[in-house]
N, C-alpha and C positions, 0 to 999 in steps of 0.2 A: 282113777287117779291119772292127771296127766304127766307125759313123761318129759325126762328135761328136755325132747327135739318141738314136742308139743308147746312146751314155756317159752321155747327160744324162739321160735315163730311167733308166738302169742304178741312176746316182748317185741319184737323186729317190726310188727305189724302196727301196734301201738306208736312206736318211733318213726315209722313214716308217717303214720296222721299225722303225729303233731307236726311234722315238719314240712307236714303238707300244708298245715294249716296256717303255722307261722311263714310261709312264702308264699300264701297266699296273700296276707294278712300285708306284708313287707310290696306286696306286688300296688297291693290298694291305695298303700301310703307316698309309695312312689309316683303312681298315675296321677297322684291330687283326688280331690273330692268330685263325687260326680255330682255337677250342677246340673242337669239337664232338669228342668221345671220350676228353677228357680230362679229369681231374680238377680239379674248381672248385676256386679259388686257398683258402685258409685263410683265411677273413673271418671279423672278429671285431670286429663292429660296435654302439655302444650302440643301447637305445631311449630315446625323451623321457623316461622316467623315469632315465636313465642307469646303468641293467642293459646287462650286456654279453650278446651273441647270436654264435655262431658261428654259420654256414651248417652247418655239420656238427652241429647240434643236430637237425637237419632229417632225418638219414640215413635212412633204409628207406623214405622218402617221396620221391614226385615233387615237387619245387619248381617254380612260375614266380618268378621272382625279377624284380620290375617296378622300374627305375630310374624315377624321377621328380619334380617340382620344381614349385614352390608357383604360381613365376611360367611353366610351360610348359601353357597353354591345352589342346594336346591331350593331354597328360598327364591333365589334371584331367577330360577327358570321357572316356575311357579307363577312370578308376574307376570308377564305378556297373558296369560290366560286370566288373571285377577281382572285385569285392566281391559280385555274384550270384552270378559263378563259384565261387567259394572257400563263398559261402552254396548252394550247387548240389551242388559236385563234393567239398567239404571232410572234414569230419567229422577220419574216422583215416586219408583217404586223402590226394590232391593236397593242396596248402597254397602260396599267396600270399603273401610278402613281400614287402612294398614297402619300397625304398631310396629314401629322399628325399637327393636332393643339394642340400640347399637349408641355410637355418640351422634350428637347433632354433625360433625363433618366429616361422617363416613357416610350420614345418610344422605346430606346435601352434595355431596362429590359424586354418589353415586346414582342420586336422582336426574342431576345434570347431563349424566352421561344417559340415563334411560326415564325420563319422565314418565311418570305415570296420570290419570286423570279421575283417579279418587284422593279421597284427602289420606295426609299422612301424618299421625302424630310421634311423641318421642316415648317408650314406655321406661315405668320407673327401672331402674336397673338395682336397686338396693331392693334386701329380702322383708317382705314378699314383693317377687318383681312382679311387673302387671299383667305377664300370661300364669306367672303362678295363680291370681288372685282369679282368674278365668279358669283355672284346672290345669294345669299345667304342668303337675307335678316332678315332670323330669327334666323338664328344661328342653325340650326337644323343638328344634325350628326347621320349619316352617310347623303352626301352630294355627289352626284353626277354631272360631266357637262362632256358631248360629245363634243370632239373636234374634226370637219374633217382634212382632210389632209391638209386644208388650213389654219392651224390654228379658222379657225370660228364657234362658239358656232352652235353647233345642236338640240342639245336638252339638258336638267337638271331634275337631279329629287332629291326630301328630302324624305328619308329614305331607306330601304335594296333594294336593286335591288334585284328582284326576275330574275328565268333561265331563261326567257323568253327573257326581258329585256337586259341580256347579250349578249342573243344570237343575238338579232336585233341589240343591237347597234355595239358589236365586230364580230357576226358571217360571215361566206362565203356571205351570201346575203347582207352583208353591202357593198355601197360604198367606 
């Protein structure tokens, strides 16, 4: 027969699974769903000029698709590396879209002051906004997702992509 120090542990043990389980479980819902091998959602997003852009105008090419916002700090140091990358790896190959979640004249005010030379469109901001719809679950910017040529999510990642990172997902040794 076990004694009540034996039940109390028993019990104690039991209550951290579950609670291991449910913060697991809370952790999953939070990150968003992992696309990786599936088909990027149908986005059909304007540019400042208010021309419409599909992601699937993109097809036969590798995308990074970079979420980002006018007022998120490491977003903005994040660019200069976007924009040598895509001046780098670009041409008819890899290609850089940047998603601003921000308004049309936080993005135009601040594009002026730092151009960049990939396109820029505006993403939705009402839920599900358009890095959610990409996996995005926390809302965290600077927001990354790899797109192959086949449109199908590769990998993602929340926060600055470091040179490395660039170089594997857009470099010569990428597929």
């Amino acid at each position: 027969m076990m004694s009540r120090a034996s039940w109390l542990i028993l019990l104690l043990a039991v209550l951290a699974a579950a609670a291991g389980g449910w913060l697991q479980r809370a952790s999953r819902m939070r990150h968003g769903p992992d696309l990786a091998g599936q088909s990027a959602p149908a986005m059909q997003l304007a540019d400042l000029q208010g021309r419409t852009h599909a992601l699937s105008d993109y097809a036969g090419r590798r995308v990074l698709v970079n979420f980002w916002a006018s007022w998120c700090g490491p977003c903005l140091k994040e660019m200069p590396a976007l924009a040598a990358a895509q001046a780098r790896f670009g041409g008819n190959r890899p290609v850089v879209v940047g998603i601003a979640m921000d308004t049309p004249d936080n993005v135009r005010a601040y594009l002026h002051e730092h151009p960049v030379a990939y396109p820029i469109l505006l993403g939705r901001l009402d839920s599900p906004d358009s890095a959610q719809q990409l996996g995005d679950g926390e809302g965290m910017l600077p927001y990354s997702v790899l797109l192959g040529a086949d449109s199908k999510v590769l990998e993602s990642h929340a926060g600055v992509l470091d040179a490395a990172t660039l170089e594997r997902w857009l470099g010569k040794g990428s597929p």
